[in-house]
FIVEXTOR-807073 format. One record per residue (C-alpha): residue in one letter; x, y, z; residue number from 1. Coordinates in Angstrom, 3 decimals, decimal comma. Layout:
BEGIN
  res        px        py        pz    n
    a         X         Y         Z  NUM
...
END
This chain:
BEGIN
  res        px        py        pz    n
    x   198,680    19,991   151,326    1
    x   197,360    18,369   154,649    2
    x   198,962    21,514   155,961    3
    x   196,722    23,321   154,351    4
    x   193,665    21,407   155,039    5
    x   194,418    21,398   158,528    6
    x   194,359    25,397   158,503    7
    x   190,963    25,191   156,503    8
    x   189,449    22,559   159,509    9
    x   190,535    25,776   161,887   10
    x   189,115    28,340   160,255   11
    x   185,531    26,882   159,678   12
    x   185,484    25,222   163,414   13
    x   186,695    28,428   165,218   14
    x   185,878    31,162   162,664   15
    x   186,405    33,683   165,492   16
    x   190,087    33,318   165,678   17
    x   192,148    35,523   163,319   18
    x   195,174    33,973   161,304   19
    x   197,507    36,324   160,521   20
    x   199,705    33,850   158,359   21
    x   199,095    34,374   154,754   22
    x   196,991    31,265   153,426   23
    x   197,350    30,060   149,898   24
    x   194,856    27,091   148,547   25
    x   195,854    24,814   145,929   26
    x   194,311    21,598   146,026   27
    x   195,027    20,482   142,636   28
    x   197,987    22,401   141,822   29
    x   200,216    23,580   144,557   30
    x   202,163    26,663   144,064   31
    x   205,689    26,141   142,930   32
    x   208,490    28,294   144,671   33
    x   210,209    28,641   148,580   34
    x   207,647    30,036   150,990   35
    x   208,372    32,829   152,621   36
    x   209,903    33,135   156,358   37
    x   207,537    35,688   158,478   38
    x   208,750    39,235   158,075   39
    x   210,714    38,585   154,912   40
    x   212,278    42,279   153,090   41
    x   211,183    43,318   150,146   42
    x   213,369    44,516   147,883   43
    x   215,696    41,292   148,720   44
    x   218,690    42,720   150,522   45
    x   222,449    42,480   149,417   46
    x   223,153    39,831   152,219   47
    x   220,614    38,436   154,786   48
    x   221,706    36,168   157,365   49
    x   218,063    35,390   158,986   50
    x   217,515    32,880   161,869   51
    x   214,650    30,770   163,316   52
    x   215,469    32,313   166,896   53
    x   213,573    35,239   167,477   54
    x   212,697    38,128   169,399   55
    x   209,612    39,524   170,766   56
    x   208,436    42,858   170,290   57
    x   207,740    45,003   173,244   58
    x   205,029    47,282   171,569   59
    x   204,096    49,497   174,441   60
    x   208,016    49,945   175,184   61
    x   209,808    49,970   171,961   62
    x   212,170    53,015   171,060   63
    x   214,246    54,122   168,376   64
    x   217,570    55,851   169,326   65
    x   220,212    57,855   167,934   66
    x   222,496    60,832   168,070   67
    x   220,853    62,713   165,427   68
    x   217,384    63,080   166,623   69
    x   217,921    66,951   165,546   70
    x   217,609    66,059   161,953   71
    x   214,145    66,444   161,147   72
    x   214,786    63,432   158,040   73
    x   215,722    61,230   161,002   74
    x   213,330    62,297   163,801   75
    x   210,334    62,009   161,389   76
    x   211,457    59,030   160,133   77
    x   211,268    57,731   164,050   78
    x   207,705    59,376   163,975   79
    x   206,572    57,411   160,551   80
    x   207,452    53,916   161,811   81
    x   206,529    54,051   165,856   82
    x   203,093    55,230   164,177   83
    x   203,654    52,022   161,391   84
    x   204,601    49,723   164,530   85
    x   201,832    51,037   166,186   86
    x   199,055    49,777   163,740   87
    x   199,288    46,423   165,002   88
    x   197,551    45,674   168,374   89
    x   199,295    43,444   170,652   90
    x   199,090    41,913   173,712   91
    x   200,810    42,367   176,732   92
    x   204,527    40,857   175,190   93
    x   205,026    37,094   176,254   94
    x   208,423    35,779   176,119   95
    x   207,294    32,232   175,922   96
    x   209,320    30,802   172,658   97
    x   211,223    33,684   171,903   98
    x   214,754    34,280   172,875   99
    x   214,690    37,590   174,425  100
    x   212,713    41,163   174,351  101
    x   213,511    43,596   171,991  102
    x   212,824    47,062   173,365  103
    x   215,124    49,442   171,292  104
    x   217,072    50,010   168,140  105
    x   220,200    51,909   167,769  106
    x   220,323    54,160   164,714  107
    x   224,072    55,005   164,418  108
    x   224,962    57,244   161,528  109
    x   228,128    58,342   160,340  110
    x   228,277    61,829   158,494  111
    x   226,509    64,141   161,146  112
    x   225,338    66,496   158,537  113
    x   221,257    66,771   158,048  114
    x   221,167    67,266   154,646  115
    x   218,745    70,244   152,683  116
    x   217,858    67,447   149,937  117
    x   218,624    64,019   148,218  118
    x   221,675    64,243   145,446  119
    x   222,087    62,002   142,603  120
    x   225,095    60,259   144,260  121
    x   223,670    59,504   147,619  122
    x   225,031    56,972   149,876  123
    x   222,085    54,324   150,332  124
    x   223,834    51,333   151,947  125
    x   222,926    50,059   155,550  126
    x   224,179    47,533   158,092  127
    x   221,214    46,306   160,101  128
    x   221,950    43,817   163,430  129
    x   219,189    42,094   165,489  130
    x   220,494    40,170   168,203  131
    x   219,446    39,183   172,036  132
    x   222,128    41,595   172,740  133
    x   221,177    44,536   171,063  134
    x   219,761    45,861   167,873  135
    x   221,851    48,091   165,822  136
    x   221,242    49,921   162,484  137
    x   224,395    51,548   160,803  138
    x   225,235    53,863   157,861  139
    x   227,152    56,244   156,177  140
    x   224,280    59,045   155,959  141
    x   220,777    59,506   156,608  142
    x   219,559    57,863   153,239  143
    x   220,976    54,735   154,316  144
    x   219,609    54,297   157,525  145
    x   216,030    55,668   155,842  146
    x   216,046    52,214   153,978  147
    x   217,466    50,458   156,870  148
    x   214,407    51,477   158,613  149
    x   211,945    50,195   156,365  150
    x   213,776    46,932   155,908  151
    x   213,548    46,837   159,510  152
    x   209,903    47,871   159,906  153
    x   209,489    44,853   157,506  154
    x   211,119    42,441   159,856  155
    x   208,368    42,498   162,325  156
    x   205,487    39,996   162,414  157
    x   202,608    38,849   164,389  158
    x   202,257    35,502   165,161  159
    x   198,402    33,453   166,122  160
    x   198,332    35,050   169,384  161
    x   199,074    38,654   167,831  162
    x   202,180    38,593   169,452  163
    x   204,839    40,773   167,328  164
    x   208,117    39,259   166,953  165
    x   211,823    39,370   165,174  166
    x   214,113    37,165   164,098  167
    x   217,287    37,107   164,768  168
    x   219,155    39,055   161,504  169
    x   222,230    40,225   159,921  170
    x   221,538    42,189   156,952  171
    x   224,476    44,130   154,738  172
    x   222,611    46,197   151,804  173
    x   223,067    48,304   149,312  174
    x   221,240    49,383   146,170  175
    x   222,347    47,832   142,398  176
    x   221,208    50,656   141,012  177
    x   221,500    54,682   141,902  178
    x   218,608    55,624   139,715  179
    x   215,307    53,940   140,931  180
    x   212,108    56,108   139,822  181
    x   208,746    56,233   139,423  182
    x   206,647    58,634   136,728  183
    x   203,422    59,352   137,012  184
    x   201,078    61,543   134,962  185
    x   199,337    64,475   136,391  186
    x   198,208    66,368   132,743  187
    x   196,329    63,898   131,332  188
    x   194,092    63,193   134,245  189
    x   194,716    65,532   137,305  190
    x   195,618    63,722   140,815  191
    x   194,667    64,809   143,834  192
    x   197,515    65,752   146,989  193
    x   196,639    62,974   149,165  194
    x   196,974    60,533   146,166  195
    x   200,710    61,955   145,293  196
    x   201,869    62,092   148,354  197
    x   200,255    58,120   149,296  198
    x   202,171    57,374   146,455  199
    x   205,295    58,347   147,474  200
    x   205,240    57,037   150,961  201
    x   204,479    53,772   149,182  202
    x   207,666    54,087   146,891  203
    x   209,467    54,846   150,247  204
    x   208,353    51,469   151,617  205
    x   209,788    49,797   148,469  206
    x   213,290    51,934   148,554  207
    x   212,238    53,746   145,269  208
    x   214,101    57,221   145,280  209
    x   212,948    59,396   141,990  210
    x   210,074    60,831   141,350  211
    x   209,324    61,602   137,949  212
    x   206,663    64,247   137,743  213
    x   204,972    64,210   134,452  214
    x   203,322    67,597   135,323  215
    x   202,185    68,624   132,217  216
    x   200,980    67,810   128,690  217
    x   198,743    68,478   125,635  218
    x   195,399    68,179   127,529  219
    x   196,294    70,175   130,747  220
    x   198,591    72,967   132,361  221
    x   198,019    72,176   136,058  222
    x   201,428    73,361   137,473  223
    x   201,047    77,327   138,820  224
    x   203,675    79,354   137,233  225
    x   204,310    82,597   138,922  226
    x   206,195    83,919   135,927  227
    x   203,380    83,156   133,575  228
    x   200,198    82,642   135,386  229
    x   197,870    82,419   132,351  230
    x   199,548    79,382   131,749  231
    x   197,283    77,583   134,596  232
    x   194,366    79,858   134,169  233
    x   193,706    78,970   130,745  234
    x   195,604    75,794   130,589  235
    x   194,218    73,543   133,505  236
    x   191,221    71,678   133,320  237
    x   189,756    74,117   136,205  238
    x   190,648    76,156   138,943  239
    x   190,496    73,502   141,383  240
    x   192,754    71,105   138,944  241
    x   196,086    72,927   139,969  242
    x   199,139    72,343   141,886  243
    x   199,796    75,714   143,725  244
    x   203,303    77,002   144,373  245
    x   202,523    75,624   148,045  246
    x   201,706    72,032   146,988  247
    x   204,936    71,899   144,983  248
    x   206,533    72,210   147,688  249
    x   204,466    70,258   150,316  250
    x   205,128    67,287   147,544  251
    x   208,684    67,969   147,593  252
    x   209,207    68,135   151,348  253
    x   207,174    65,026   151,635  254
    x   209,335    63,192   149,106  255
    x   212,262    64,540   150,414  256
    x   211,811    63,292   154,313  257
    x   211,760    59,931   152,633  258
    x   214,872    59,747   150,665  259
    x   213,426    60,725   147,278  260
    x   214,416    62,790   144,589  261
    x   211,684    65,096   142,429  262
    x   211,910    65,606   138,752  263
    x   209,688    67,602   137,212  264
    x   209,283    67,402   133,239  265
    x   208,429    70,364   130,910  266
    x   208,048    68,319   128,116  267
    x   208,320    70,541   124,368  268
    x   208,323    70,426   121,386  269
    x   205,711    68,883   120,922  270
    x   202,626    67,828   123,957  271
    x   202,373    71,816   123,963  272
    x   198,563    72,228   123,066  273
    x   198,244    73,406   126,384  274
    x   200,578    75,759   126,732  275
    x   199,092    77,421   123,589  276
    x   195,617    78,158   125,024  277
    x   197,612    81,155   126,779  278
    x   200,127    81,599   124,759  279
    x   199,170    80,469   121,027  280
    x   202,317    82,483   119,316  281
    x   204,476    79,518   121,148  282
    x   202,578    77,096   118,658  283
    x   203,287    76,316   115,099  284
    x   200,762    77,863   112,649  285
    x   199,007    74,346   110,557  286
    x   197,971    75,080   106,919  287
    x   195,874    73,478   105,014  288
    x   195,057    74,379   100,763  289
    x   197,080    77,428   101,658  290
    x   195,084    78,219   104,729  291
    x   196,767    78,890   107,917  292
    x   195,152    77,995   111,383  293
    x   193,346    74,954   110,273  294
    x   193,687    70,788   111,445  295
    x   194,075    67,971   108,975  296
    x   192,840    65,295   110,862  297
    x   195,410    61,945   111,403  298
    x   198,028    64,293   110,282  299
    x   198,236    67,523   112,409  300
    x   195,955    69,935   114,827  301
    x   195,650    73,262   113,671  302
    x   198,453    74,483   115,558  303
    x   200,935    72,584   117,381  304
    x   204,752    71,878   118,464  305
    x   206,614    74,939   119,064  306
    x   207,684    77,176   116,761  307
    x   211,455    77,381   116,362  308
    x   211,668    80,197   113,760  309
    x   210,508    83,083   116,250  310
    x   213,313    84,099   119,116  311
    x   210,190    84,760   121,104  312
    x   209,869    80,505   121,620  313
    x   213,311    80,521   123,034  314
    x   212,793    83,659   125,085  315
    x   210,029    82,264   126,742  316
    x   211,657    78,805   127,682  317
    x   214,292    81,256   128,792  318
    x   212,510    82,707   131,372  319
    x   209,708    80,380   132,555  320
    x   213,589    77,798   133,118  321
    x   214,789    80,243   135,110  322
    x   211,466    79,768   137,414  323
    x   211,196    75,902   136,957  324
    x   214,951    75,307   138,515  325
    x   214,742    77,814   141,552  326
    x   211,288    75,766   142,236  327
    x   212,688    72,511   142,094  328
    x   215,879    72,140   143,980  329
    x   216,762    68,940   141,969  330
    x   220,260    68,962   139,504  331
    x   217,896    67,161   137,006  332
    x   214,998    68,408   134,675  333
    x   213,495    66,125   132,142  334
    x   213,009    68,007   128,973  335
    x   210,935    65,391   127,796  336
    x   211,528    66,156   123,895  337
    x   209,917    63,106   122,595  338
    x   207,330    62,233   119,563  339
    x   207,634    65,735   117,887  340
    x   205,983    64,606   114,911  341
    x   207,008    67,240   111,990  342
    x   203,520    67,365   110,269  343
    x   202,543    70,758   110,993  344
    x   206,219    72,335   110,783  345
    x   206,355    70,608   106,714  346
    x   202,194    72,192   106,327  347
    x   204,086    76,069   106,888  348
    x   205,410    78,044   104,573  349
    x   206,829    79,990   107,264  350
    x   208,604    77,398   108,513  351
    x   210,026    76,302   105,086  352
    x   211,141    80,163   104,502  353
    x   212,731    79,564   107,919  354
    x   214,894    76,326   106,915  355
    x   215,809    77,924   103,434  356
    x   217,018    81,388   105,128  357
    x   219,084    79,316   107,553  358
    x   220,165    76,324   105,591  359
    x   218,546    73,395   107,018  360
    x   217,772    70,831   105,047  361
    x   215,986    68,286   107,015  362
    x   213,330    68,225   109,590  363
    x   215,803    66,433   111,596  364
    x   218,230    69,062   111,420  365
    x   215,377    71,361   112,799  366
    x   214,904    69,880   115,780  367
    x   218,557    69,401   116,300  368
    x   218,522    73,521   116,288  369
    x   215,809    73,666   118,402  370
    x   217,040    70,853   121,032  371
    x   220,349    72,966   120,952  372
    x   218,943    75,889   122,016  373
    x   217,037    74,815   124,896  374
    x   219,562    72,456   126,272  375
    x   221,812    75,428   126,077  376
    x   219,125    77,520   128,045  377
    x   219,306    74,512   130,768  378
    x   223,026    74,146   130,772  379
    x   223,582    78,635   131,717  380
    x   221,159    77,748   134,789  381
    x   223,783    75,240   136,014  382
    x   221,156    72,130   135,654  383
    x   221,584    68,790   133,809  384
    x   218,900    67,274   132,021  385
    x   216,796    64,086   131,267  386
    x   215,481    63,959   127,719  387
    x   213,612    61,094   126,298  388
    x   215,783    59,205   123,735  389
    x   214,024    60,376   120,554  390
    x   216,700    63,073   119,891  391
    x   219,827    60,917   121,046  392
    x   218,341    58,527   118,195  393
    x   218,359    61,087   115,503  394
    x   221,658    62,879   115,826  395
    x   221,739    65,603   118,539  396
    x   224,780    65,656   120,559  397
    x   224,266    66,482   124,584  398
    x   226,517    67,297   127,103  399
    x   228,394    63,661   129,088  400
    x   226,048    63,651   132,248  401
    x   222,825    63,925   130,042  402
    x   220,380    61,109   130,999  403
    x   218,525    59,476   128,309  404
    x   215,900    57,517   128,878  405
    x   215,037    54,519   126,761  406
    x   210,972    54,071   126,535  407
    x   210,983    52,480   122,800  408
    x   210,485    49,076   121,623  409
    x   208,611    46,423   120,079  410
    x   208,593    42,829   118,518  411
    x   210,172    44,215   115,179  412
    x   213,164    46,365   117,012  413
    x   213,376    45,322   120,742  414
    x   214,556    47,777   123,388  415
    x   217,786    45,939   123,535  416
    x   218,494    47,604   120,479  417
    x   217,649    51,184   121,629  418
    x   219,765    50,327   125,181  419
    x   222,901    49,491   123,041  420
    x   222,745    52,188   120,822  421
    x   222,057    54,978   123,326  422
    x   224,719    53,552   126,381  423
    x   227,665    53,028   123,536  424
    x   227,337    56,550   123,315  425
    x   228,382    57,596   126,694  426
    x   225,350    58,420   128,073  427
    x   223,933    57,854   131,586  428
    x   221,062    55,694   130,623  429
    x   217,756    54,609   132,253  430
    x   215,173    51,862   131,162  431
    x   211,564    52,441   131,162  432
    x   210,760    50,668   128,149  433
    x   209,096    47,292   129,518  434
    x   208,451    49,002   132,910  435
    x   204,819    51,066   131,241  436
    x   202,232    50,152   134,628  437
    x   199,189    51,747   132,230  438
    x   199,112    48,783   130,301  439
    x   197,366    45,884   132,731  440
    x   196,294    42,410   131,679  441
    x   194,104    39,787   134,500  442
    x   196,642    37,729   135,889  443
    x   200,101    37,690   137,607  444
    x   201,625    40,320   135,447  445
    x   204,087    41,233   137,350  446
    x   205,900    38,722   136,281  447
    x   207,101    40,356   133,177  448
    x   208,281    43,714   135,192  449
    x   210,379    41,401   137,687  450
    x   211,886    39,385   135,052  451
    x   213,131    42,592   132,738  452
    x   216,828    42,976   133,157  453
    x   218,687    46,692   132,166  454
    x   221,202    44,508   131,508  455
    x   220,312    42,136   128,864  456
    x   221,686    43,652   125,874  457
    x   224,590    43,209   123,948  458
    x   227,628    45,987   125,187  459
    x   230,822    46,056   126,690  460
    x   231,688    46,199   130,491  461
    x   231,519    50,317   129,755  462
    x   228,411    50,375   128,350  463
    x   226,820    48,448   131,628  464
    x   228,380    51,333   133,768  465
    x   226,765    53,875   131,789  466
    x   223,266    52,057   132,825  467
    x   222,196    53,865   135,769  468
    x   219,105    52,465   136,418  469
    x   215,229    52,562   135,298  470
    x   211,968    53,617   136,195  471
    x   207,929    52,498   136,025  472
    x   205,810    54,643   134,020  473
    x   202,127    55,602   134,554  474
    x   201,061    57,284   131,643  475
    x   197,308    58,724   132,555  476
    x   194,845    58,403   129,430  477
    x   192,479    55,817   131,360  478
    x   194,253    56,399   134,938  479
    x   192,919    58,919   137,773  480
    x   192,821    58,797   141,451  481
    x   190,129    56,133   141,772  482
    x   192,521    53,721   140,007  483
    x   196,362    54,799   140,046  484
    x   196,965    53,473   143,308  485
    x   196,185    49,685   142,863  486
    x   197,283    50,129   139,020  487
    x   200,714    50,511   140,377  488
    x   201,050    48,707   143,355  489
    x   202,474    46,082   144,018  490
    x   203,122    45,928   140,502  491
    x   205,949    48,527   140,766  492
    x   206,870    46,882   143,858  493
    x   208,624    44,312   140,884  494
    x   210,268    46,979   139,380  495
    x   211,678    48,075   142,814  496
    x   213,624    44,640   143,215  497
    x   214,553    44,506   139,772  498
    x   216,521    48,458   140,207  499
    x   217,594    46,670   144,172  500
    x   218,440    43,805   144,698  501
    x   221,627    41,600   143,101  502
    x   221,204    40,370   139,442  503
    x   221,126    36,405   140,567  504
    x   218,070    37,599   142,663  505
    x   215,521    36,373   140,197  506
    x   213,550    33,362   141,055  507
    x   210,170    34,539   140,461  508
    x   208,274    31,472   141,958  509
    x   209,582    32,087   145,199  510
    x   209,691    35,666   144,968  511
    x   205,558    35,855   144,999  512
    x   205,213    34,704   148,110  513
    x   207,811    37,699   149,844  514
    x   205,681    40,135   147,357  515
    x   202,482    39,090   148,361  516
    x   203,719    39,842   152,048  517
    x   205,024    43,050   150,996  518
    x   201,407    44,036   149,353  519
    x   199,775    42,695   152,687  520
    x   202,301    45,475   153,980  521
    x   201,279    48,235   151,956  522
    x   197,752    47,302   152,422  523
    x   198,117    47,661   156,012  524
    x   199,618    50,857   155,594  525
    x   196,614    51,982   153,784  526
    x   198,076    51,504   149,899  527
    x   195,170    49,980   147,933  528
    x   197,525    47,221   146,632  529
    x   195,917    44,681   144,162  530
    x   196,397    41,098   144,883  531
    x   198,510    38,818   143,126  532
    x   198,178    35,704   144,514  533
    x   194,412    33,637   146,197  534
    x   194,682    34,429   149,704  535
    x   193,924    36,584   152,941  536
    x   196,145    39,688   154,465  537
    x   194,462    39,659   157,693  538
    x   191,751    41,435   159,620  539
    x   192,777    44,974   157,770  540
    x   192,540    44,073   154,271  541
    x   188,709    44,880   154,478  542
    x   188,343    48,913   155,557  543
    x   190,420    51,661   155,903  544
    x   189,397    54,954   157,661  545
    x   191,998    58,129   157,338  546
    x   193,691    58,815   160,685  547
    x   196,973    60,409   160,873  548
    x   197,745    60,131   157,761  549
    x   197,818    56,647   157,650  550
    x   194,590    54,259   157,223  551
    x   193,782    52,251   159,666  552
    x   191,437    49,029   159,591  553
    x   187,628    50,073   160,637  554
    x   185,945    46,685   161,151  555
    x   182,308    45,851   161,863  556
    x   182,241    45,019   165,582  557
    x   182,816    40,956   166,322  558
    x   179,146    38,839   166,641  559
    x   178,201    38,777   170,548  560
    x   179,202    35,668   171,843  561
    x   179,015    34,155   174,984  562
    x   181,825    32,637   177,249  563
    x   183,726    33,261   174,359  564
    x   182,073    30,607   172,161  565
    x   180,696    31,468   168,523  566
    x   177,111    31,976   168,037  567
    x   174,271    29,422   167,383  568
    x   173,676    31,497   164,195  569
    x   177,374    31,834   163,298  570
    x   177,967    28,196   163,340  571
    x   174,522    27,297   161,368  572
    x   175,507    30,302   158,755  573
    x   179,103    29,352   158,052  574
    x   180,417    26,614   159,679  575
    x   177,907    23,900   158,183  576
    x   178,588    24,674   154,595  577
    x   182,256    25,233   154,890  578
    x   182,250    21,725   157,058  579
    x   180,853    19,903   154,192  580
    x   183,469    21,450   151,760  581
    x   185,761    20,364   153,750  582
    x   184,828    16,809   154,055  583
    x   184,666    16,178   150,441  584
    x   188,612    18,293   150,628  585
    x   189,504    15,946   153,045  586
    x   188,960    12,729   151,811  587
    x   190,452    13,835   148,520  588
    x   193,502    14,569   150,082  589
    x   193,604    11,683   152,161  590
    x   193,146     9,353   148,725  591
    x   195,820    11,347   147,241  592
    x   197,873    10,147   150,091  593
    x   196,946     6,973   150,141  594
    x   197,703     6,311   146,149  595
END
């Protein structure tokens, strides 16, 4: 406490210098937890061996090295973090209480190949060395030493004086989890280029590596199909509101540079409407008092969820697949196939014709045969598949490296449940369930992302292996650009430890403080984070201006001063009221020490 009191006396007495420290006040009730050391990693690594001896920086001099500059994942990598390094301004480097320079890091990697794109299996795990000696980063590929760069990048910190330093460090890391995604919606409201591709550079500075591209959906067709290009033109909210071929691609490469996967979903059955404003023979016919065409409201539209009695449907699928996987170089598609609510198929008498012709007795059993075929569709292209777990649930059988992904549950069946029943299957499985970012409450919410565990749920040693991870979800009903960024972060940045870091890592109180660095991070990097925690980032939590595709801080220019004291009129505006705060703080404090 007199700690912090002493910090408040600076800052209203010389309210010209900038502290760079992250201040918390809490007169009445401190904050439970560890502090954080300067330049702590987020997502906690495997093992971290950090030290009170440190390093300074050499800013102006500083180089990263290594033998396979002639990957372009590597050499922009190098690019990305001399330009993040570069966003602080520093002094001429002082060694004065450090224990050495550091002027270089050594990027070592083992397999030589550059590779075309991310697999599902890739090698992640780093060995990261900062000593007076030298300062070495090692790994088995290029992904590795991707996230050994960012946990490096977060190493760094700036002292009082501005003076960047390092601690002394051995770090041995490794994700807990393969799978580590993010989904955001893009059909329900459209988001803009820069906004995607922000948002994956900040899931590259929290070690994230799938994106889950929820492209399209009942209210809009933005994604620009060459086979069928009515399917934009009619199905998009407006010209403008499309991703081109081009941008698929730019979103891809960007995502790719940075150690991410891209998985686009098609989602069908049903959250077709849009794909029926080009092609309306795709839909189911509603009726209504024997009329065909018409809505029943809280029950159906007046057409909707594909039609699985015409051979058209599947011919279709067939042939706008064939375009979706040589666009998307990922193994993976989600076929979404969730919520296809049977309303409109019971309203047809074409589609009951349909069931008695073909001996089907159950709505159930209909969407097994339609699942069936489309997963078959998938499976001649030479793809896997992500489905939701809605037809897992009711019966359908997939092939073994299907990925389901569990998004139910609730106070009456909790997604425990749903994680049991789908992993004792066989299935590779991935949690989403309490990981939905759309729903946001005032407070430190975050708490209840960090402290979900994929693991806690009853199941045997076998069904834990079958749990390859999770992801956050941003569903878009009440989210666009002007709010997705600070909806998700650093509230996802929870998530990303959770899918990281060791089980045992999970002491939330002390965990704040290394988040609340890691969103002063991201907010220097020009990612709108929210706060979590009272407090100050520094100088650059005020303005950003675009430059170089990263924002920098634009700040109003200082008060003139003279001789390098403050202003007459900067003392009598702030200083005075902020003294006599203080005062009353003070002796407080001082009582409270006294009793």
């Amino acid at each position: 406490m007199a700690e912090q009191v002493a910090r408040l006396w600076l800052f209203c007495l010389f309210p010209w210098v900038v502290v760079t420290e992250l201040t918390y006040i809490a007169i009445r009730l401190p904050l439970k937890g560890e502090r954080a050391a300067p330049g702590a990693p987020w997502p906690l690594p495997k093992s971290w061996r950090n030290s009170t001896e440190r390093l300074v920086v050499d800013l102006p001099n500083f180089r990263f090295t290594s033998s396979m500059t002639y990957c372009d994942i590597v050499s922009s990598a190098f690019g990305r973090y001399n330009t993040i390094l570069n966003l602080y301004k520093t002094p001429r480097p002082s060694v004065r209480g450090a224990q050495g320079v550091l002027r270089s890091l050594s990027v070592e990697i083992t397999d030589q190949n550059c590779p075309g794109y991310p697999n599902p299996q890739m090698d992640e795990s780093y060995n990261l060395t900062v000593t007076s000696k030298s300062s070495r980063l090692s790994s088995a590929t290029v992904w590795g030493a991707l996230r050994g760069l960012e946990t490096f990048s977060q190493l760094i910190y700036q002292d009082e004086q501005n003076q960047l330093f390092v601690n002394l460090t051995q770090i041995s890391d490794e994700p807990r989890f393969r799978y580590r995604g993010v989904m955001l919606d893009t059909a329900r409201h459209y988001l803009t280029m820069p906004v995607l591709l922000k948002n994956l550079d900040a899931m590259a500075y929290n070690k994230f590596n799938v994106f889950h591209w929820h492209i399209v959906d009942d209210q809009s067709f933005p994604y620009e199909s060459v086979a069928f290009p009515s399917l934009t033109e009619k199905g998009a909210y407006g010209p403008k509101l499309i991703y081109t071929q081009e941008d698929v691609r730019r979103v891809i490469e960007h995502a790719r540079l940075r150690g991410i996967r891209v998985i686009p979903e098609f989602d069908t059955p049903g959250h077709t409407q849009s794909w029926g404003k080009a092609f309306r023979s795709l839909l189911t016919p509603c009726w209504v008092d024997g009329k065909e065409g018409v809505a029943k409201p809280n029950f159906h539209g007046a057409y909707e969820i594909f039609d699985p009695s015409k051979d058209s449907t599947f011919s279709f699928l067939e042939k706008f697949i064939a375009e979706v996987v040589q666009v998307f170089p990922d193994q993976y598609l989600h076929l979404g196939m969730d919520e296809s609510y049977p309303s409109c198929w019971k309203s047809s008498p074409n589609i009951t014709a349909f069931m008695k012709e073909n001996n089907i007795s159950s709505y159930v059993q209909l969407m097994q045969r339609y699942i069936t075929k489309v997963l078959d569709i998938v499976e001649r292209t030479n793809k896997s598949y992500v489905i939701w777990q809605d037809p897992i649930e009711e019966g359908t059988k997939a092939k073994s490296d299907t990925i389901v992904e569990v998004w139910r549950g609730n106070s009456t069946i909790p997604w425990q449940h749903y994680m049991s029943e789908i992993s004792q299957q066989g299935y590779q499985t991935i949690l989403s369930s309490c990981w939905y970012l759309n729903y946001i409450s005032y407070g430190q919410d975050w708490r209840k992302y960090y402290e979900c565990e994929p693991y806690n749920f009853t199941g045997s040693t076998e069904q834990y292996k079958n749990v390859i991870g999770g992801e956050a979800c941003v569903w878009a009903e009440y989210i666009d650009g002007t709010n997705i960024l600070p909806t998700l972060w650093p509230r996802a940045s929870a998530v990303a430890e959770r899918l990281w870091s060791t089980r045992d890592v999970r002491d939330t109180e002390s965990a704040k403080f290394r988040l609340d660095q890691q969103r002063c991070r991201m907010l220097r990097r020009g990612i709108p984070a929210k706060p979590i925690l009272d407090g100050y980032c520094g100088d650059y939590e005020f303005g950003f201006a675009e430059s170089d595709g990263i924002y920098r801080k634009t700040l109003d220019p200082p008060p003139t001063v003279t001789a390098g004291t403050p202003s007459t009129q900067m003392l009598s505006q702030s200083t005075s009221t902020c003294v006599l705060i203080l005062v009353q703080i003070t002796v407080h404090t001082i009582s409270h020490i006294l009793s």
